[in-house]
FIKOLZA-1660 file (N, C-alpha, C; in steps of 0.1 Angstrom, whole numbers, plus 5000, padded with zeros to 4 digits):
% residues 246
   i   px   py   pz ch aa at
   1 1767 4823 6574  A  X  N
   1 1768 4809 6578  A  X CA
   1 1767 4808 6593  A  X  C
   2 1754 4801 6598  A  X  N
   2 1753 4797 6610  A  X CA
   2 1767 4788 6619  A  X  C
   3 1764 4791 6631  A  X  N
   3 1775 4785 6640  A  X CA
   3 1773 4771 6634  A  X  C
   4 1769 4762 6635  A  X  N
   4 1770 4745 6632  A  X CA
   4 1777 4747 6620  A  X  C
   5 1767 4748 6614  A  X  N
   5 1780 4749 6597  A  X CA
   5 1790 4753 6598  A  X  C
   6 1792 4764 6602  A  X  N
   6 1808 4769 6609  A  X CA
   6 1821 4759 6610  A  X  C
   7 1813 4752 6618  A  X  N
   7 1820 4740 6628  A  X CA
   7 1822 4728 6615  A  X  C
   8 1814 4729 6610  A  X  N
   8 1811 4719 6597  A  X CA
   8 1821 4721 6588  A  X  C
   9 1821 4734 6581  A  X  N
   9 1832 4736 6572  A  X CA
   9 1845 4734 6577  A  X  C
  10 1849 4741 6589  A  X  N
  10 1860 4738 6595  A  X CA
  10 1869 4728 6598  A  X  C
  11 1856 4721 6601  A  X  N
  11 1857 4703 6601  A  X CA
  11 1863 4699 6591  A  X  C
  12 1857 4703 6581  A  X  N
  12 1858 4695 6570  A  X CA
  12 1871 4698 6560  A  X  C
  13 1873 4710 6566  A  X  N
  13 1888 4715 6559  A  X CA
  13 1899 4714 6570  A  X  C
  14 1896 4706 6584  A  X  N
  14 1910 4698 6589  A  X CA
  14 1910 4685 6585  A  X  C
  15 1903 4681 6589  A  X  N
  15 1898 4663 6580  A  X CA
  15 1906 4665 6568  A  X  C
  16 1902 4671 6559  A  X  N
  16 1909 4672 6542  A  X CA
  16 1924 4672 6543  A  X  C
  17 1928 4685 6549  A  X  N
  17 1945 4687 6551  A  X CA
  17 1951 4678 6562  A  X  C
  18 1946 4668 6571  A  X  N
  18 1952 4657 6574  A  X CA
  18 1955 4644 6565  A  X  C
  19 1942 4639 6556  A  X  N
  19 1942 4633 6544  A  X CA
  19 1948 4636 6533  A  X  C
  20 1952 4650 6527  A  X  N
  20 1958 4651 6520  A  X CA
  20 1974 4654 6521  A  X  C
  21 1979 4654 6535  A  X  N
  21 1988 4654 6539  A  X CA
  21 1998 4643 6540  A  X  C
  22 1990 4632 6545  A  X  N
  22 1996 4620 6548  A  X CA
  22 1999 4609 6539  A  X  C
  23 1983 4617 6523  A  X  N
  23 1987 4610 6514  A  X CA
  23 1991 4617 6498  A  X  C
  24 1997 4625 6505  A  X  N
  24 2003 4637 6495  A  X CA
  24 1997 4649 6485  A  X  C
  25 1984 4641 6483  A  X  N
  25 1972 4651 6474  A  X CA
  25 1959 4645 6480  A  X  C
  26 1950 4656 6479  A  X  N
  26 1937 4652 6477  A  X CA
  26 1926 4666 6490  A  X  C
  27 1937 4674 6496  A  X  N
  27 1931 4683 6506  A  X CA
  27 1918 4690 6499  A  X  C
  28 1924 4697 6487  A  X  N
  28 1918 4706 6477  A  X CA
  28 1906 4698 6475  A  X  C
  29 1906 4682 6468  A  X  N
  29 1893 4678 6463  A  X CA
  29 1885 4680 6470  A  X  C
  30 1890 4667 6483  A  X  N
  30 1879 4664 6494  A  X CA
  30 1872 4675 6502  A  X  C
  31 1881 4685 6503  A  X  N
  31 1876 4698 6509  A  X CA
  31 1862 4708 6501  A  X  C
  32 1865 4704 6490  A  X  N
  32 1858 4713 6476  A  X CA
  32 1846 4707 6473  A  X  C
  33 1852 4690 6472  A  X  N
  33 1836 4681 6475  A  X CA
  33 1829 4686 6488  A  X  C
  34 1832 4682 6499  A  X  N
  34 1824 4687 6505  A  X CA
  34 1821 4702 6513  A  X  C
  35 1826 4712 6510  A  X  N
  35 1825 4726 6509  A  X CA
  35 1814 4731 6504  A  X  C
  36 1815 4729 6494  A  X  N
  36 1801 4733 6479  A  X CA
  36 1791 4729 6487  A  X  C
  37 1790 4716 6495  A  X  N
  37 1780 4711 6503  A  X CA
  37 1771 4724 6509  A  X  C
  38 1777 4731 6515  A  X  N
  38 1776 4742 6525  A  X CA
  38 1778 4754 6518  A  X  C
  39 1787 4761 6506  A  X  N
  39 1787 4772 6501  A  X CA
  39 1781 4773 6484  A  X  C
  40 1787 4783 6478  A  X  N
  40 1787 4783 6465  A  X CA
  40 1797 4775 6458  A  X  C
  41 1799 4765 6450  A  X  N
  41 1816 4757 6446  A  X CA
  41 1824 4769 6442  A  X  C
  42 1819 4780 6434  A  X  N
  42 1833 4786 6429  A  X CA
  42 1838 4795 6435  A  X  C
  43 1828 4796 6449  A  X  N
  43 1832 4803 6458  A  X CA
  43 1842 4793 6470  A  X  C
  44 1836 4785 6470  A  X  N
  44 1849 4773 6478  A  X CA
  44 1861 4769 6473  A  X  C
  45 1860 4768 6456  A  X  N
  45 1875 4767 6449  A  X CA
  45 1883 4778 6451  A  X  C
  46 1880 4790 6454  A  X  N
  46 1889 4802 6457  A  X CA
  46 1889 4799 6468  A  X  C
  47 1884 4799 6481  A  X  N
  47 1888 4797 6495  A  X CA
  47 1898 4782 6497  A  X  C
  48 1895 4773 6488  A  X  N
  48 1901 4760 6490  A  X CA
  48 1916 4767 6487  A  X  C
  49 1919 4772 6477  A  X  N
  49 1932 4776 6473  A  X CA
  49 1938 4785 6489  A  X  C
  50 1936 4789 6499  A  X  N
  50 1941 4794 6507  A  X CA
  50 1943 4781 6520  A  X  C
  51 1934 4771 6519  A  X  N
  51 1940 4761 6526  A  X CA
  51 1950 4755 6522  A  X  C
  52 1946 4751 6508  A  X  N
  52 1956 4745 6502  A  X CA
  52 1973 4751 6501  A  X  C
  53 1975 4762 6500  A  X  N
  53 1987 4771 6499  A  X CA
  53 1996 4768 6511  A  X  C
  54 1982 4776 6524  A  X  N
  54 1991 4773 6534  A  X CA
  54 1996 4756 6539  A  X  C
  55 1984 4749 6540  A  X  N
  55 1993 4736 6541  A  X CA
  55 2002 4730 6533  A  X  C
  56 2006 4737 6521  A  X  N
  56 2018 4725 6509  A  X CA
  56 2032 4736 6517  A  X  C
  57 2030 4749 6518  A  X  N
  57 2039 4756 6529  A  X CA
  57 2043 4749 6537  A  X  C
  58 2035 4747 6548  A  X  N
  58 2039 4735 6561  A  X CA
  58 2047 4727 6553  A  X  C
  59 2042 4719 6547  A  X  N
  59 2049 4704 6540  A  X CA
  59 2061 4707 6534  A  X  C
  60 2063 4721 6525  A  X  N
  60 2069 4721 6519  A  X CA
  60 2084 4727 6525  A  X  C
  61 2084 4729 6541  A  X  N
  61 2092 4735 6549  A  X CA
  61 2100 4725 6557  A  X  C
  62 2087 4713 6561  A  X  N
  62 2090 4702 6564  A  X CA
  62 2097 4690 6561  A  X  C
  63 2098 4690 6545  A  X  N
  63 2105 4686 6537  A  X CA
  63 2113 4687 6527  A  X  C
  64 2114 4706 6531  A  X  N
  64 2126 4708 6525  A  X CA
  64 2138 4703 6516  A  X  C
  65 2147 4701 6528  A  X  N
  65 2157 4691 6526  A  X CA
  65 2155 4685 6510  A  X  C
  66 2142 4675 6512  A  X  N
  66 2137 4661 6505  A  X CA
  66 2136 4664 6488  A  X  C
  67 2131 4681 6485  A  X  N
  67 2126 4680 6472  A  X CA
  67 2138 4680 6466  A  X  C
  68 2128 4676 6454  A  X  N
  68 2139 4670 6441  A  X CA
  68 2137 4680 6429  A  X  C
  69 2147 4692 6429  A  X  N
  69 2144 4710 6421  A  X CA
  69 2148 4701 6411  A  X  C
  70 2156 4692 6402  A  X  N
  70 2154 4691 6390  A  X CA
  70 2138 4683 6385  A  X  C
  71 2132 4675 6391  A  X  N
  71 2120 4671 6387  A  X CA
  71 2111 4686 6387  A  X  C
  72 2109 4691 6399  A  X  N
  72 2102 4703 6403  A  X CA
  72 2102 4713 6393  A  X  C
  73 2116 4715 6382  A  X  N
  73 2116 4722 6375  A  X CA
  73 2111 4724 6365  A  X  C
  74 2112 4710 6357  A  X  N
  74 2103 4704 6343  A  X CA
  74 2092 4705 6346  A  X  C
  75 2087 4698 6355  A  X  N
  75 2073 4695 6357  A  X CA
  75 2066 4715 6357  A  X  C
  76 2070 4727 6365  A  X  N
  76 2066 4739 6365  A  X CA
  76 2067 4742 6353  A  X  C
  77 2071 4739 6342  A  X  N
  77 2076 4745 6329  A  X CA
  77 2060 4745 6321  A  X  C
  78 2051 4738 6321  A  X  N
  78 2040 4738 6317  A  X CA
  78 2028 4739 6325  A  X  C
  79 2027 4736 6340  A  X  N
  79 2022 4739 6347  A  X CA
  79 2017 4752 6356  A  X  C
  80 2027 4760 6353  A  X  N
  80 2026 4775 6350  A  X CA
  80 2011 4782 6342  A  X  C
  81 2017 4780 6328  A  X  N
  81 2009 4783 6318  A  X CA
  81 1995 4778 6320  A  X  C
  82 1995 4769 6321  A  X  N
  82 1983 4759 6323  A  X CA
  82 1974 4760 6338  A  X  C
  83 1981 4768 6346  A  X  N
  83 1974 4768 6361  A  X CA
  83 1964 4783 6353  A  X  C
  84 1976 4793 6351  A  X  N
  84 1970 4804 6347  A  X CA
  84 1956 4803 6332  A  X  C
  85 1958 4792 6328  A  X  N
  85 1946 4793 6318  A  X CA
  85 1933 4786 6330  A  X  C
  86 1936 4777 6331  A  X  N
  86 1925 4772 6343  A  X CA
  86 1914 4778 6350  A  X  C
  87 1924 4786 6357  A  X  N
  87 1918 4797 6368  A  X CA
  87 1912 4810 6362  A  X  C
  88 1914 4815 6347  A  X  N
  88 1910 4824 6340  A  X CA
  88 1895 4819 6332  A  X  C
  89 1897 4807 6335  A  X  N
  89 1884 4802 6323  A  X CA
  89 1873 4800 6336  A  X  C
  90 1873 4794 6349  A  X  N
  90 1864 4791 6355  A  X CA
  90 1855 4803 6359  A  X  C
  91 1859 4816 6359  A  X  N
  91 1847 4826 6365  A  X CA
  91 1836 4825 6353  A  X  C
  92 1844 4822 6339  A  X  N
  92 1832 4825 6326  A  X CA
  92 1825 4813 6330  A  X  C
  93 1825 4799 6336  A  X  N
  93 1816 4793 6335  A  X CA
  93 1807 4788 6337  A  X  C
  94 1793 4787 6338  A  X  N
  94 1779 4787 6343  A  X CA
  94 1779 4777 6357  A  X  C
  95 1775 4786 6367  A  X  N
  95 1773 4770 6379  A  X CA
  95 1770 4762 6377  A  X  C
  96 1757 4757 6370  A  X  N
  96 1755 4743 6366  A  X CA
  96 1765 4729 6359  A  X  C
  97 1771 4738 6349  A  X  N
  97 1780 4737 6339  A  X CA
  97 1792 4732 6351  A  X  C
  98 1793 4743 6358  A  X  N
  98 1807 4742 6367  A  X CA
  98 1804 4728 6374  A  X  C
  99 1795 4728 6382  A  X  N
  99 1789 4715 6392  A  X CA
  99 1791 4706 6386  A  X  C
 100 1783 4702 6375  A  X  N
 100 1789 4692 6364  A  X CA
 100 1802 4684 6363  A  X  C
 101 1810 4693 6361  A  X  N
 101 1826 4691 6354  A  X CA
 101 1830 4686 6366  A  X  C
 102 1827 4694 6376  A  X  N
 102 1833 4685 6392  A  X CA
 102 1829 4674 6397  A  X  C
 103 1812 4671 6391  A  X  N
 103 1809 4659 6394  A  X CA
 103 1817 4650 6388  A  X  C
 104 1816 4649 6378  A  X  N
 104 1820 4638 6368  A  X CA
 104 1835 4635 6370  A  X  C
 105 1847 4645 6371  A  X  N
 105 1858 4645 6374  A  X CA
 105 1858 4637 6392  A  X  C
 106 1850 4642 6397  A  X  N
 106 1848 4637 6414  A  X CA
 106 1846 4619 6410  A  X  C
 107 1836 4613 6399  A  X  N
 107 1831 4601 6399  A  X CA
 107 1843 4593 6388  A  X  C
 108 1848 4598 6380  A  X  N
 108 1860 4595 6371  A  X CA
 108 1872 4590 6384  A  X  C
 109 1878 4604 6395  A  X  N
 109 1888 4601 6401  A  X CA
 109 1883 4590 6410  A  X  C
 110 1874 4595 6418  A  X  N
 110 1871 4580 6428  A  X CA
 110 1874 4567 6424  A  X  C
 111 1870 4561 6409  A  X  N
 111 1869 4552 6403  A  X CA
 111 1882 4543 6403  A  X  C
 112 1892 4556 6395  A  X  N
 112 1908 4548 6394  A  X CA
 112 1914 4545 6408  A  X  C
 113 1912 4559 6423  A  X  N
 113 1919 4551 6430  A  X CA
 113 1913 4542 6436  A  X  C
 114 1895 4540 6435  A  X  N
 114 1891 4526 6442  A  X CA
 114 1895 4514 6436  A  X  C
 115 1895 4511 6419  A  X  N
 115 1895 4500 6410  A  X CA
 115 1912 4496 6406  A  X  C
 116 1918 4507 6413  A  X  N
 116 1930 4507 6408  A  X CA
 116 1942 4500 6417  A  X  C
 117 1942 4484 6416  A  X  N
 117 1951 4478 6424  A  X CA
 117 1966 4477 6422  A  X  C
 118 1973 4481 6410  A  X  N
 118 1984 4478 6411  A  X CA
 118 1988 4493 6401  A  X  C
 119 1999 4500 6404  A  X  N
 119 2006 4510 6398  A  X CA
 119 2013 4506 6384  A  X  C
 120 2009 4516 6376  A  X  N
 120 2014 4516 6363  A  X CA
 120 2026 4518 6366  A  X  C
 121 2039 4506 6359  A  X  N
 121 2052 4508 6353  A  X CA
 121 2052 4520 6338  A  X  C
 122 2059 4526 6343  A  X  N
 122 2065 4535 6333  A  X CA
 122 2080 4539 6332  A  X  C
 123 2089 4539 6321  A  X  N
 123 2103 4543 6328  A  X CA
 123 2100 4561 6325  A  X  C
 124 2109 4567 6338  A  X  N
 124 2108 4578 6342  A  X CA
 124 2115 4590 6324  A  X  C
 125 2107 4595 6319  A  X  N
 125 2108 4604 6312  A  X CA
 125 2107 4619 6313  A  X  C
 126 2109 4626 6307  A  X  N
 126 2105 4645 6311  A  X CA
 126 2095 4648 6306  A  X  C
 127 2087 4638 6293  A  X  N
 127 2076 4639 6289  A  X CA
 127 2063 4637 6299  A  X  C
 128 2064 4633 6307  A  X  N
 128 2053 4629 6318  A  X CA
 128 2051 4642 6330  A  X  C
 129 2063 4648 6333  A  X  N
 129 2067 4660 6336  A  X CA
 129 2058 4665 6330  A  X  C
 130 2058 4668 6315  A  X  N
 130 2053 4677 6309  A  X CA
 130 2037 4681 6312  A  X  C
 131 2033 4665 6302  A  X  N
 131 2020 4666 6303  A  X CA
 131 2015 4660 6320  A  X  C
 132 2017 4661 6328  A  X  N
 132 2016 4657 6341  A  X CA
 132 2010 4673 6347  A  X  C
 133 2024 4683 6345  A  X  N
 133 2027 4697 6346  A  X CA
 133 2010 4706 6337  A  X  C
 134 2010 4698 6328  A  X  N
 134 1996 4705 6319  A  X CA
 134 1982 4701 6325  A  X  C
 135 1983 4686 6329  A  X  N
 135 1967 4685 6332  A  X CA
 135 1968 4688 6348  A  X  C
 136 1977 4690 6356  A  X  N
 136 1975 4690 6370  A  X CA
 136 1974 4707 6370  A  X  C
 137 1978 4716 6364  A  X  N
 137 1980 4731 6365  A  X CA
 137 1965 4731 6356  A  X  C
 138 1964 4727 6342  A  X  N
 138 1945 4731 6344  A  X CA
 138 1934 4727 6352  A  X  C
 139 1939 4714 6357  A  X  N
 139 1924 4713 6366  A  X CA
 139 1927 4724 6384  A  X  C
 140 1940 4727 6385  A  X  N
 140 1941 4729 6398  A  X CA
 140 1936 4746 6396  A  X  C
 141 1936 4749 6383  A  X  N
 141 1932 4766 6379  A  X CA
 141 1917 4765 6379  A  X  C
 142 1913 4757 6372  A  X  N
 142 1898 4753 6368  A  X CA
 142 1884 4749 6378  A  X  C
 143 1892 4737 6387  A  X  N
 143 1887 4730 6401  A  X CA
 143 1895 4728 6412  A  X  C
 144 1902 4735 6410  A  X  N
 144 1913 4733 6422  A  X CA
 144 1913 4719 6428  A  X  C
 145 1920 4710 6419  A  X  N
 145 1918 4698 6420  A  X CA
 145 1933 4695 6415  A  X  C
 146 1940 4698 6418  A  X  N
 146 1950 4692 6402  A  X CA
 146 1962 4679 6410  A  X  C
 147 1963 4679 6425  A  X  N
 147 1971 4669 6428  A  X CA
 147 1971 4660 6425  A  X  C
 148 1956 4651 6423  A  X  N
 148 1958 4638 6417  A  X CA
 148 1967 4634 6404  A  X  C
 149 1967 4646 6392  A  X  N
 149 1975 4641 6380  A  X CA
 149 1990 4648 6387  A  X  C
 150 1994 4653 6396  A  X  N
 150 2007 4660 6396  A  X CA
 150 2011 4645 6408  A  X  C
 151 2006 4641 6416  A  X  N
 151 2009 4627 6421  A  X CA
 151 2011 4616 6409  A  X  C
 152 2000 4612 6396  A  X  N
 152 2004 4602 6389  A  X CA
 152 2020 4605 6383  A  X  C
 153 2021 4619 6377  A  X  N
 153 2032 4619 6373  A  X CA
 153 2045 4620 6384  A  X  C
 154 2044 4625 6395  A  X  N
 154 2056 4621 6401  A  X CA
 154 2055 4603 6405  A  X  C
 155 2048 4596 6408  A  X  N
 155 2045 4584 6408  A  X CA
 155 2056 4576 6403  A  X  C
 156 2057 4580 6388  A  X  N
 156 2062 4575 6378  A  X CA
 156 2083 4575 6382  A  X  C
 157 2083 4585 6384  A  X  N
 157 2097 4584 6391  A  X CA
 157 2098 4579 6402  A  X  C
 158 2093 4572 6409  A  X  N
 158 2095 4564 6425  A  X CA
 158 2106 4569 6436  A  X  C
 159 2098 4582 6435  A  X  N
 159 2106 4594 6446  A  X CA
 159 2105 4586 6457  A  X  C
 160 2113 4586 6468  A  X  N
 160 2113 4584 6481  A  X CA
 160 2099 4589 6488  A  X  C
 161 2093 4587 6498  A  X  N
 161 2083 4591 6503  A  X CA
 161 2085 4609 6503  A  X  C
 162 2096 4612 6513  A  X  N
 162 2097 4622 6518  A  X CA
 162 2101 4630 6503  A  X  C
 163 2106 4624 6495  A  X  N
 163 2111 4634 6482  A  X CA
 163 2098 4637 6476  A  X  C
 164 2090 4627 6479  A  X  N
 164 2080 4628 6471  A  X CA
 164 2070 4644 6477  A  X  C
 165 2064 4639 6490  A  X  N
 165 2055 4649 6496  A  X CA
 165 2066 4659 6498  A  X  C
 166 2076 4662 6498  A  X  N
 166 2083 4675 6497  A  X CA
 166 2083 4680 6480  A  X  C
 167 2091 4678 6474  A  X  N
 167 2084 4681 6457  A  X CA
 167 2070 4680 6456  A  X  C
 168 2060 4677 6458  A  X  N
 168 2051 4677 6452  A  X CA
 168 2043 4692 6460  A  X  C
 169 2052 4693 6479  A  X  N
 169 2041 4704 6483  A  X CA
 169 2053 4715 6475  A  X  C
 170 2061 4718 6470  A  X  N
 170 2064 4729 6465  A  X CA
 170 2058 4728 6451  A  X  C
 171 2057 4723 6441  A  X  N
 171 2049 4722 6431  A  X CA
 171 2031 4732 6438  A  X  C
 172 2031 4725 6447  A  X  N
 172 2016 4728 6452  A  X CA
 172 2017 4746 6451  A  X  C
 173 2026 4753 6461  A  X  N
 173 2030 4766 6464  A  X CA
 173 2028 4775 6452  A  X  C
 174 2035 4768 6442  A  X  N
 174 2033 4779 6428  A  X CA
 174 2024 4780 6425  A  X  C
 175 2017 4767 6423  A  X  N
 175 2003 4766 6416  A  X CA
 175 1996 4776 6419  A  X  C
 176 1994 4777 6439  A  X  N
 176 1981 4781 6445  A  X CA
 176 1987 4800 6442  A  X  C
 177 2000 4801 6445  A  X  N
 177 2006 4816 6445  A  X CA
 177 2003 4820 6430  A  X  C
 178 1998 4815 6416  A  X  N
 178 1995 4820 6411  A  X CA
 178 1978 4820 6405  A  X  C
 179 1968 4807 6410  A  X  N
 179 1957 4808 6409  A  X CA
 179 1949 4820 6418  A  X  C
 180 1958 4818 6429  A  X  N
 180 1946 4829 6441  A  X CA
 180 1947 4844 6436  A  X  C
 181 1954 4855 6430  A  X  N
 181 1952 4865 6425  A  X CA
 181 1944 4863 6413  A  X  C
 182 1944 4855 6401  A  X  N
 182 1938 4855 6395  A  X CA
 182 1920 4850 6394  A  X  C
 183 1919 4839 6410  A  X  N
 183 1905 4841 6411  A  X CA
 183 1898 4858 6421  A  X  C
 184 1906 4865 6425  A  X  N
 184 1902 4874 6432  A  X CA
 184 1902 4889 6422  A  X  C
 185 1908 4888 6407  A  X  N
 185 1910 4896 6399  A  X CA
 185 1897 4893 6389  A  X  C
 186 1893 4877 6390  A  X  N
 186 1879 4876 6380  A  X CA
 186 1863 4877 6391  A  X  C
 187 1866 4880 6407  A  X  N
 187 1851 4879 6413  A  X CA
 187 1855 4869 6416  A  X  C
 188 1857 4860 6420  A  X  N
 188 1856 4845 6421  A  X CA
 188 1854 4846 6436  A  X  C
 189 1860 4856 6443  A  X  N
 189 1861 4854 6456  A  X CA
 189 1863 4870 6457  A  X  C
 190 1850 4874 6467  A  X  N
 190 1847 4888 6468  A  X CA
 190 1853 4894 6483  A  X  C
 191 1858 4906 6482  A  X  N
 191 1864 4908 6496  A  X CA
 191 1852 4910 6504  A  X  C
 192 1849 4904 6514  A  X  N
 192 1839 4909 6523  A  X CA
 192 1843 4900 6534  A  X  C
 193 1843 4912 6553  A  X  N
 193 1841 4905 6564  A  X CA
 193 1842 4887 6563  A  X  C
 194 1831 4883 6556  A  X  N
 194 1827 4866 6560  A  X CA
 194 1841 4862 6552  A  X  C
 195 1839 4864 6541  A  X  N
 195 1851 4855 6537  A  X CA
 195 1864 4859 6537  A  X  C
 196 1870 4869 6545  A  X  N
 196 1883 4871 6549  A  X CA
 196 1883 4861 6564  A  X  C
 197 1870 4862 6572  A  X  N
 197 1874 4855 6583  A  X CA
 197 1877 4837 6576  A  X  C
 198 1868 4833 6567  A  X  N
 198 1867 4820 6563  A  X CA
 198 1881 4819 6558  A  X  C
 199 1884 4830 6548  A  X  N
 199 1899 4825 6547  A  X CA
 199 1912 4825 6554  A  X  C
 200 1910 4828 6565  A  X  N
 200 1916 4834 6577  A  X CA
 200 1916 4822 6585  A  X  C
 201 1905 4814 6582  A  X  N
 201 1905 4805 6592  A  X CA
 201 1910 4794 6588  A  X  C
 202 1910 4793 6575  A  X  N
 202 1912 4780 6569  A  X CA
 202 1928 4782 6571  A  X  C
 203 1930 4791 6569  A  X  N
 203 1949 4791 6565  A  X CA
 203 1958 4787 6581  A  X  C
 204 1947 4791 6594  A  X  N
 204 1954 4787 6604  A  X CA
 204 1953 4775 6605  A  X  C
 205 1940 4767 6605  A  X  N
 205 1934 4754 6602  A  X CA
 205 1942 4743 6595  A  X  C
 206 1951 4747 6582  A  X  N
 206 1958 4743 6574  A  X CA
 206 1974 4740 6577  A  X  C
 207 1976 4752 6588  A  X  N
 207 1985 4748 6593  A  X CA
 207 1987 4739 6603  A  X  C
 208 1978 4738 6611  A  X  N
 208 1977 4728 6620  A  X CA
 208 1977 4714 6619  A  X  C
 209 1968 4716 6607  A  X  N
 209 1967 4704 6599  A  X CA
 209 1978 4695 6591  A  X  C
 210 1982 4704 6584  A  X  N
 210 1997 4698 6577  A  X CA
 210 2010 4695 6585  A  X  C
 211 2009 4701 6600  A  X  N
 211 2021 4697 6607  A  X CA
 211 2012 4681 6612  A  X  C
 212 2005 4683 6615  A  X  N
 212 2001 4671 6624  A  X CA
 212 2001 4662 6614  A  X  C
 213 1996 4661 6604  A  X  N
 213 1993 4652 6593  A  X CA
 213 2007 4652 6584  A  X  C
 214 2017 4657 6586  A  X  N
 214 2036 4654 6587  A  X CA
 214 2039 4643 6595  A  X  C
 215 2037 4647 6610  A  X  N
 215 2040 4637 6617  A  X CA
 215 2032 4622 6617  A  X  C
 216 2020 4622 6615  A  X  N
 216 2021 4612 6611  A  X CA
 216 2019 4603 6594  A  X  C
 217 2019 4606 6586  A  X  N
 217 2026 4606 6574  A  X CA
 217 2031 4590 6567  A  X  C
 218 2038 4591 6582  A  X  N
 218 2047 4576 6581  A  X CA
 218 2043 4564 6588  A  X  C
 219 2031 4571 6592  A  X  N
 219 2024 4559 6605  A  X CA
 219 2016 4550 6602  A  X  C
 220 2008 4561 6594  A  X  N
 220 1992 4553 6589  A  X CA
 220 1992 4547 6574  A  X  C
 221 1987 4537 6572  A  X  N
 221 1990 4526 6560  A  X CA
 221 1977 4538 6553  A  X  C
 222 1986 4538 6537  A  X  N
 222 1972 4546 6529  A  X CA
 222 1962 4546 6521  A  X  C
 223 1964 4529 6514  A  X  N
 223 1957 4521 6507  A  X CA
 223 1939 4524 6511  A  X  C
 224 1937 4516 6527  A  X  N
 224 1925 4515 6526  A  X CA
 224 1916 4526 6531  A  X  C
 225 1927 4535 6541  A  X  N
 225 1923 4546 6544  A  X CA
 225 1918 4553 6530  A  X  C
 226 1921 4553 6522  A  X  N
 226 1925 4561 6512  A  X CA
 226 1908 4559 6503  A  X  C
 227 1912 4546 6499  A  X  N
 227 1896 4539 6496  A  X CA
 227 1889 4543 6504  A  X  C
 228 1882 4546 6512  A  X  N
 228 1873 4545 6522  A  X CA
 228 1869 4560 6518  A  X  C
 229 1877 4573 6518  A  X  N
 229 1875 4583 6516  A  X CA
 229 1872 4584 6505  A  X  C
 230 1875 4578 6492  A  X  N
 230 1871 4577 6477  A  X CA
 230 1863 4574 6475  A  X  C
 231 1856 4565 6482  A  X  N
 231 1837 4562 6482  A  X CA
 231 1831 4575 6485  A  X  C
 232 1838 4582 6493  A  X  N
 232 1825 4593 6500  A  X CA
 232 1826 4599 6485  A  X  C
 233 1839 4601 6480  A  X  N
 233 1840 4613 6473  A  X CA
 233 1832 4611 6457  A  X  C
 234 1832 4598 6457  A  X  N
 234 1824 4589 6444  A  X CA
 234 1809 4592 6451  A  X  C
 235 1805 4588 6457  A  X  N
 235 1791 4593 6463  A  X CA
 235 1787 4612 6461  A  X  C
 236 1797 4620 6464  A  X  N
 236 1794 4634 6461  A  X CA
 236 1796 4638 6445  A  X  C
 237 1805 4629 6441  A  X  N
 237 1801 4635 6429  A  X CA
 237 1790 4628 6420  A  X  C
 238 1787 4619 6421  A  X  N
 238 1770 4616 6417  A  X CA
 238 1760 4625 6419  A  X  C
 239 1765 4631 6439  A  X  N
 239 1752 4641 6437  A  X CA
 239 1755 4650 6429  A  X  C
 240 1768 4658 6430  A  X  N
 240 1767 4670 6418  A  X CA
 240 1763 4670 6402  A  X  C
 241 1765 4659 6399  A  X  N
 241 1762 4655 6385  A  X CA
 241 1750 4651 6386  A  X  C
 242 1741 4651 6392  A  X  N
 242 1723 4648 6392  A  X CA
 242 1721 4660 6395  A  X  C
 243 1725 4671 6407  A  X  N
 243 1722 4680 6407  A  X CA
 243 1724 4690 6397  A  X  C
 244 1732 4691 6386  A  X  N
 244 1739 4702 6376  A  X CA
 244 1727 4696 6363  A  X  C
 245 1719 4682 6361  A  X  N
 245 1713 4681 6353  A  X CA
 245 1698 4682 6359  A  X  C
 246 1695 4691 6374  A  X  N
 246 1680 4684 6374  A  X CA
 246 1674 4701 6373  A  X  C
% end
């Protein structure tokens, strides 16, 4: 990878861990969307997972105090199982195929949080836990994507800000602590020079990122910020989904 690209990726994986910081999920996507740009995707979903780790770390040290271990608990009870099937299925599956599933999942998510003006009332059950715990641990094994469904379901209990992005970055820790051996045990991510420095870089990157994007957290309104970035990411995944069919 030439120097500009360099600069490019790097870019693009502090950009992500500020955004997904401040609005609790979305480093992993945005980063993965635009990563693949520049690498192979299933070679970016394995490196995404080392950004992603170290920054829910930061968060999840920073907010300590905040999490909430009885939600955190239910919710892990299926999310476990389900991260580990994830991450085991995506080496078998064809790049094109793979590109695909990201697109479409990329043009699906964009949609709800652009169209999506007012939050679903739900009263808070362990069932949502559950299946919350199931679809966020397969897609985060699969596409390393899974905060959005682990955000709807904590959503649903109206955690405090800080309870919230504190539970949710320890949720994040397990996930990644058990997807990343299992993409480096299927090939997903080959030891070589380039990509220990890439993941080397990301993880310092990630940290810098998650503190700064802590502090401000409570600053920046998230709504339209938020939208603005879900266009790009509805735009990328159109291209992957015309790309995976042409």
């Amino acid at each position: 990878m030439g120097g500009v690209l360099l600069i490019l990726f790097f870019g693009v994986a502090l950009i992500s861990e500020l955004i997904g910081t401040i609005g609790g999920f979305g480093s992993a996507t945005i980063f993965t969307a635009f990563g693949a740009l520049l690498l192979n995707l299933k070679t970016v979903i394995a490196l995404a997972a080392f950004l992603h780790l170290s920054g829910a770390l930061v968060r999840g040290i920073y907010f300590f105090r905040h999490i909430n271990w009885g939600i955190f608990g239910w919710f892990m009870l299926t999310d476990v199982l389900f991260t580990v099937v994830g991450a085991s299925v995506i080496a078998y599956i064809p790049d094109p195929v793979a590109r695909g599933v990201f697109g479409s999942f990329l043009i699906i998510y964009g949609l709800v949080v652009i169209f999506s003006n007012q939050k679903i009332s739900l009263s808070p059950k362990k069932i949502f836990l559950f299946v919350g715990g199931a679809v966020s641990g397969f897609l985060a094994g699969l596409l390393g994507t899974g905060g959005a469904a682990r955000s709807a379901a904590l959503q649903i209990f109206k955690l405090p800000k800080a309870s919230y992005l504190g539970t949710s970055a320890a949720m994040a820790v397990v996930t990644d602590i058990l997807r990343i051996p299992i993409y480096l045990a299927s090939g997903l991510l080959v030891f070589t020079e380039a990509n220990l420095w890439l993941a080397g870089g990301l993880v310092a990157i990630a940290v810098v990122g998650a503190f700064a994007g802590s502090r401000l957290a409570e600053k920046i309104p998230e709504r339209g910020f938020r939208i603005a970035v879900h266009i790009l990411l509805l735009a990328v995944g159109v291209y992957f989904l015309v790309n995976s069919l042409s």
